[in-house]
C-alpha positions in Angstrom: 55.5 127.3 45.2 59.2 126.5 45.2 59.9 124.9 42.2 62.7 122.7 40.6 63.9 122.6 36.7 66.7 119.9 35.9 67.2 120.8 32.4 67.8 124.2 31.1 67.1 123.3 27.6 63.9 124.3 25.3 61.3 123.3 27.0 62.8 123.6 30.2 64.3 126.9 29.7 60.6 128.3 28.9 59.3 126.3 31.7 61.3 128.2 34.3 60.7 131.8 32.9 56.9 131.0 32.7 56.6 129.5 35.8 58.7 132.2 37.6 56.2 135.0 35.8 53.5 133.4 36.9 54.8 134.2 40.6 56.5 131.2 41.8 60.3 130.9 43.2 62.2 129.1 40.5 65.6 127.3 40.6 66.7 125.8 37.2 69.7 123.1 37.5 71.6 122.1 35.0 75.6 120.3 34.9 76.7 123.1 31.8 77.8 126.0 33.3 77.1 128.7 30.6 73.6 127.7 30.8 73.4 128.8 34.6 75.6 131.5 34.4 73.8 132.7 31.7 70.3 132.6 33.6 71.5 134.3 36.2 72.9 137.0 34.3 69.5 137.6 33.5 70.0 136.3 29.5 68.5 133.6 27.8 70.4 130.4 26.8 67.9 129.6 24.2 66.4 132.1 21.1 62.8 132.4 21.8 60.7 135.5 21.2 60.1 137.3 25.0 62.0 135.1 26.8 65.5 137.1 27.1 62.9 139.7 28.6 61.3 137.2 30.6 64.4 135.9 32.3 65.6 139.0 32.3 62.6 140.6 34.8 62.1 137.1 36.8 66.2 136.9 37.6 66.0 140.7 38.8 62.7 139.9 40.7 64.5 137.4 42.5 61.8 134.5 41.8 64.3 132.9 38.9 68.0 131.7 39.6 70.2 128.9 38.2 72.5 126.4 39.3 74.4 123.4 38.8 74.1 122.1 42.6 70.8 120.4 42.4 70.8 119.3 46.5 70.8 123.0 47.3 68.0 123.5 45.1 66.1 120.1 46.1 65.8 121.3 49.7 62.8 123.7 49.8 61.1 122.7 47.0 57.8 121.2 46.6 58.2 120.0 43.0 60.3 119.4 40.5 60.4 119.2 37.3 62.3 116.8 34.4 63.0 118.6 31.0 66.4 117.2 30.0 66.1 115.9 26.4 65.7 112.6 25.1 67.2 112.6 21.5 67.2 109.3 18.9 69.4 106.3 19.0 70.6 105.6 15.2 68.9 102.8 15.1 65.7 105.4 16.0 64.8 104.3 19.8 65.5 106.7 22.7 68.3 107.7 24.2 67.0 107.8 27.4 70.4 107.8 29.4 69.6 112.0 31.1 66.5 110.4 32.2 67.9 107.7 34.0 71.2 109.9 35.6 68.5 112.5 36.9 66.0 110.2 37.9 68.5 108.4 40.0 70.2 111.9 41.6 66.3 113.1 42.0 65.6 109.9 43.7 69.3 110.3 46.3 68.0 113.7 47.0 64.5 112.2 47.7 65.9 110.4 50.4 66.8 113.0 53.0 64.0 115.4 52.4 61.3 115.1 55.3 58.5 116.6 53.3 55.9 115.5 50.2 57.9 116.2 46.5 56.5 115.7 43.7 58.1 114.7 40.1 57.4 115.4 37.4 58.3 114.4 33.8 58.0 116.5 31.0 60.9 115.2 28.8 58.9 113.2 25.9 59.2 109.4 26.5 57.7 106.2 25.1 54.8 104.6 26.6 56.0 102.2 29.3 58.9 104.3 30.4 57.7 106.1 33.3 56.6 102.4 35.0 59.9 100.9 33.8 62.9 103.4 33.9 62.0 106.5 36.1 59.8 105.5 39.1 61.8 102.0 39.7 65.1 104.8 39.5 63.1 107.2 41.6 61.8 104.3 44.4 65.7 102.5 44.1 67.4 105.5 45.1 65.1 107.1 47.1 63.6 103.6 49.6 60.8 105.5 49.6 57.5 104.1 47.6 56.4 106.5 44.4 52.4 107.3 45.3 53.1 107.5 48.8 56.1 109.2 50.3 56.8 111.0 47.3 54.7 111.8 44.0 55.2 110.9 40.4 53.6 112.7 37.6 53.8 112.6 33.2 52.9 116.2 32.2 53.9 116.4 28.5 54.5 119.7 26.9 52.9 121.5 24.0 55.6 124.2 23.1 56.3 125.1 19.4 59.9 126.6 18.8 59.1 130.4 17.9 55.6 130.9 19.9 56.6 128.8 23.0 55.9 131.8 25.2 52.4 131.2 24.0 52.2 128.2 24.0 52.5 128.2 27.4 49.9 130.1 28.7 47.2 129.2 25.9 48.2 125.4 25.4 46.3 123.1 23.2 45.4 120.8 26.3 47.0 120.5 29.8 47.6 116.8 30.3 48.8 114.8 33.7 49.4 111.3 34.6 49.5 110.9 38.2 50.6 108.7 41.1 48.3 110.0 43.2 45.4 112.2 43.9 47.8 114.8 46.3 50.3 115.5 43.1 47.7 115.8 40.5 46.0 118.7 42.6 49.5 120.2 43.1 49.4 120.6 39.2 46.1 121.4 39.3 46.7 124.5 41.3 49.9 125.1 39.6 48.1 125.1 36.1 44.6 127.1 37.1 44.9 130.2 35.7 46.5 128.6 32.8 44.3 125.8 31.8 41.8 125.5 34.1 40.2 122.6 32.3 43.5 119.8 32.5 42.8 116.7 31.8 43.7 113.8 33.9 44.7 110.2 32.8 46.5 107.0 33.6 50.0 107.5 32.8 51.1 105.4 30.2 47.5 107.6 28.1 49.7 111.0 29.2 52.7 109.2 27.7 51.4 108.4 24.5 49.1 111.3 23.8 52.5 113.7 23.0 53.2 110.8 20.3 49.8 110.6 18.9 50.2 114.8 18.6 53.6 114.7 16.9 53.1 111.3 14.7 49.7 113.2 13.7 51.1 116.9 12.7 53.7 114.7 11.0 50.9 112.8 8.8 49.0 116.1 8.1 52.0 117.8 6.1 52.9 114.7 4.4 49.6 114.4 3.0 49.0 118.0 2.6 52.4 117.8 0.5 51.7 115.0 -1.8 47.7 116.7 -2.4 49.8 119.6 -3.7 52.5 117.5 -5.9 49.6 115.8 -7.5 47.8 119.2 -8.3 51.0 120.9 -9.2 51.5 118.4 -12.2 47.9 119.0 -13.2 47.8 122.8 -13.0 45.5 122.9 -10.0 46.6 125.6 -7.0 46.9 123.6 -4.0 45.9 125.8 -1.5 42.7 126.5 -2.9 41.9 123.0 -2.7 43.2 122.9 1.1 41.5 126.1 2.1 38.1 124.6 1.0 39.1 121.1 2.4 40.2 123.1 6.0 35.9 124.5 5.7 34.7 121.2 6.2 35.1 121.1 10.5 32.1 118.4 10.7 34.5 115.7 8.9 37.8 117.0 8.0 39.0 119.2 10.5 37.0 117.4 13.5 37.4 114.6 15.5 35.4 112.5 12.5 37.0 109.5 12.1 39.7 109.6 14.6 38.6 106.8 17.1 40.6 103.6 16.8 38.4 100.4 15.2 38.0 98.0 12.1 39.0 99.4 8.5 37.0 101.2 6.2 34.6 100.2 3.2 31.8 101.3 1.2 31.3 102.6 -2.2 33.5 105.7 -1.9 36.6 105.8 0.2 38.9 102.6 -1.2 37.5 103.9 -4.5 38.7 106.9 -4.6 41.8 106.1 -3.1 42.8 103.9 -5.7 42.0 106.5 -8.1 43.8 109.0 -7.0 46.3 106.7 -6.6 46.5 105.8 -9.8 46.4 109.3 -11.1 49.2 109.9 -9.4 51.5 106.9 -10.7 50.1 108.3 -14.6 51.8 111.8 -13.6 55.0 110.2 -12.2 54.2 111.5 -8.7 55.2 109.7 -6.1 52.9 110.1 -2.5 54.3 107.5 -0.6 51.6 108.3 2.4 48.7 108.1 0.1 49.3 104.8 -1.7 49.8 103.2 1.8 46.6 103.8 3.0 44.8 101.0 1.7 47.8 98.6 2.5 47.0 100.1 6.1 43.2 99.1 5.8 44.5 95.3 4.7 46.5 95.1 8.0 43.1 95.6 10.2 41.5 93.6 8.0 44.1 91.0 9.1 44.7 92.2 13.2 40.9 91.5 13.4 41.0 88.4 11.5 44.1 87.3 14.1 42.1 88.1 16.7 39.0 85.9 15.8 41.6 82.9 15.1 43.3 82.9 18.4 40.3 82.1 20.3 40.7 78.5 18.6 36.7 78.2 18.6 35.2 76.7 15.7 31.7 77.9 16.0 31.4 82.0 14.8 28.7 84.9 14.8 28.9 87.8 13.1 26.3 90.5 14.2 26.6 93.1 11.1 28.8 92.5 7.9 27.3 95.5 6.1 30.1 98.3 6.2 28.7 100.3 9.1 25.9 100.6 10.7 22.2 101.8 9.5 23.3 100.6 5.9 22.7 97.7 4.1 25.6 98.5 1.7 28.0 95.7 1.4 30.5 97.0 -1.6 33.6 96.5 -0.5 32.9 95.9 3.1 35.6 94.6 4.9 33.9 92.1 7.5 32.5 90.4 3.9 36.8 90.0 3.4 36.8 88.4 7.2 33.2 86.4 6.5 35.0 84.7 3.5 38.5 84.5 4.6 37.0 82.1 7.5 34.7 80.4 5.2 38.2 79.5 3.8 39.3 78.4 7.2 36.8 75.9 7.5 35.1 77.9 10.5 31.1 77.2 11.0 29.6 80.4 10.5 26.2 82.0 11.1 25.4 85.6 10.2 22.9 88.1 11.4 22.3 92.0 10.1 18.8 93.1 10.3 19.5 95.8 7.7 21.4 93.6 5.3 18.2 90.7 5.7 15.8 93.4 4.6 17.9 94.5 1.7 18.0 90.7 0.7 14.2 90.9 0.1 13.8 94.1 -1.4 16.6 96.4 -0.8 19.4 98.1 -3.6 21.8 94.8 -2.7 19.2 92.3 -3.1 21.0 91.3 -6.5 24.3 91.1 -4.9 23.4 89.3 -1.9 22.2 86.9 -3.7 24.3 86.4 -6.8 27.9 87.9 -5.7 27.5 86.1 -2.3 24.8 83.6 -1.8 27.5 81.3 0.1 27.5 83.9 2.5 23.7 84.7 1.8 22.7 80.9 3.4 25.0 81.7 6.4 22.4 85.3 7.2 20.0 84.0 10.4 16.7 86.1 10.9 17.3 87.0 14.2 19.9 87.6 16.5 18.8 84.5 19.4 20.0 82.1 16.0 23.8 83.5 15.9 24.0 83.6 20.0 23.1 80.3 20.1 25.2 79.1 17.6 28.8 80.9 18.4 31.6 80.3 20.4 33.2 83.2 19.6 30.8 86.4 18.7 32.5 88.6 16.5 30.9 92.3 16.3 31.2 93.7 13.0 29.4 97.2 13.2 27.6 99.4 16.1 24.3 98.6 15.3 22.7 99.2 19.1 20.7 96.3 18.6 23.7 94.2 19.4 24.9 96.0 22.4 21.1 95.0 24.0 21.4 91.6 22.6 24.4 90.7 24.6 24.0 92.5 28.1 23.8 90.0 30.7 22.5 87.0 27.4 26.2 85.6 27.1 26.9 82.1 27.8 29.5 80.7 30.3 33.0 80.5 27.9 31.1 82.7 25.3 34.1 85.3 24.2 33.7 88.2 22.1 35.6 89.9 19.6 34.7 93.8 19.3 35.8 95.6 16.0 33.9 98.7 16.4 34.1 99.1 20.3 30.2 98.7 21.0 30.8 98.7 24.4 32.6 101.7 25.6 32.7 100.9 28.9 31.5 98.0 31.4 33.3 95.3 29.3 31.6 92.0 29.3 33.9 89.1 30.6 35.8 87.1 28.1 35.8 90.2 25.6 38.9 91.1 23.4 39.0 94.8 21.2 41.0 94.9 18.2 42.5 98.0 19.3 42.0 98.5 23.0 
């Protein structure tokens, strides 16, 4: 393919030797001078283990050149790609001013070309900005419609400083957002031997995933770092505790926990976070990550106690209170928090949890159901028909599958629901509201 790279920084720097190696004709285009000349010198304007090679062999190959006339370059190829960078504002937003200025000379060039191009962006943006800055830039300057006369595609990138080159051709995950089905099989092809296996999803998902990777790798050494200032003060080597932590790949290392939903309870994990946390403060450490984890759970607690509220429906069921599902174990569970923060409210409640009714008779609980909560004990119904019935506003507190087969096609007309676990992954009732999606 002929191929386009406005930006002849990091990423797109390593984008151009890669994608000239891999056979295609390649013209990077960038306004700074030394950066072309330097590419077609056959040198690297960027260190990066194999790529002075790279550019090197691609530039004499004639598949790789540079320039700083991007309608020359614009006017055989088939796609181009965005890499110009989008550094922080001081006040921590984007500066997303290269975006816009190349968007808007892509979307000139656009204009006179009488074949398909596609664009795509690589440079790492917020959720929101493709929609709102680049294709309304690319459409403006262009009069041609994004999705139609011309394609528009978020393909975020992967690449580490120091193994980019690798990176590249063994990536993570391939990710696109696409405009429309034509561009994302022009990626598709482009990508094959690379990542057979891309993954395709609405664009604003494409924009965020790159966020959720970098926000994540963030939050791993932060809380690597404060596990090791706690055992440094107590004489404990920190990397044997990580290396054994890193065995566990059924919770720890694994995609355990890691779906969006109500906050945690149960006998063990705020437990054991206040201890440690306490622990900590005793040796004068400070892990700022750690202690704000429960203060993290509170806020949930509270967006799914918002979203019960703003329905402004007086009647309330709650299917399951007990902390998850397939327990009857109501220490510290957090829908007990919502149960009596809307008792407060003055909202008519009725409750029903087959597991936690059975532990009321006989179970482990039976002595705190009935003594620690028996205001919330004469709200429990014996079946589910009692709280359907009853509510206005059906509030699902754990993913019992009972409930999911309770509700399909029983709701009443104006009947809304409010899903903290997301029971229903797909096929969304009508008048149904998620606490996170």
């Amino acid at each position: 393919m002929n191929i386009v790279i406005f930006g002849l920084g990091y990423v797109g720097t390593v984008s151009a030797g890669c994608l000239a190696r891999q056979g295609h004709k390649v013209m990077g285009v960038d306004p700074n001078q030394t950066k072309v000349g330097l590419i077609n010198a056959g040198q690297s304007p960027i260190i990066e283990k194999e790529m002075e090679e790279i550019i090197r062999k691609e530039v004499d190959a004639g598949r790789l050149q540079a320039t700083t006339d991007a309608k020359a370059a614009m006017q055989e190829a088939e796609i181009s790609f965005v890499c110009v960078g989008t550094p922080s504002k001081s006040n921590g937003d984007l500066d997303l001013s290269h975006v816009r200025r190349v968007s808007r000379q892509i979307g000139t060039l656009l204009k006179d070309l009488d074949h398909f191009h596609t664009v795509v962006i690589r440079s790492t943006m917020l959720p929101g900005s493709m929609r709102t800055i680049v294709i309304p830039a690319l459409e403006e300057n262009s009069g041609k419609r994004a999705g139609r006369e011309f394609g528009v595609c978020f393909n975020p990138e992967f690449l580490r400083e120091g193994t980019a080159v690798d990176d590249y051709y063994h990536p993570p995950k391939t990710v696109v957002g696409a405009s429309d089905e034509k561009s994302f099989e022009m990626l598709k092809r482009l990508y094959q031997e690379i990542d057979p296996a891309m993954i395709t999803a609405d664009i604003e998902v494409a924009e965020m995933v790159k966020y959720t990777d970098n926000v994540w790798h963030a939050l791993k050494i932060s809380f690597a770092n404060e596990i090791g200032a706690i055992c440094k003060e107590m004489g404990i080597d920190s990397h044997k505790v990580m290396n054994i932590f890193c065995e566990d790949k059924k919770l720890n290392i694994s995609s355990a926990y890691l779906k969006p939903g109500f906050a945690f309870g149960g006998s063990c994990l705020p437990k054991d976070v206040r201890a440690l946390i306490y622990k900590a403060k005793t040796l004068d450490v400070e892990i700022p990550v750690i202690s704000h984890v429960l203060q993290s759970n509170e806020r949930q607690i509270e967006r799914g106690l918002k979203a019960i509220v703003a329905q402004d429906n007086s009647r309330i069921g709650i299917l399951g209170f007990s902390f998850k599902a397939a327990t009857d174990d109501l220490r510290e569970s957090p829908m007990v928090e919502v149960i009596e923060r809307l008792l407060g409210k003055g909202y008519d409640l009725k409750i029903y949890d087959r597991n936690v009714n059975l532990a009321s008779l006989m179970g482990a609980n039976r002595d705190y159901i009935l003594n620690k909560i028996p205001h919330i004990s004469r709200l429990m119904m014996n079946n589910i028909n009692g709280v359907l019935d009853h509510a206005q506003t059906i509030v699902i507190g754990n993913r019992d599958p009972e409930f999911q087969a309770a509700l399909n096609g029983n709701l009443k007309e104006k009947q809304v629901i409010i899903d903290l676990v997301r029971i229903f992954e797909q096929g969304f009732p009508s008048h149904y509201e998620g606490i996170s999606w």
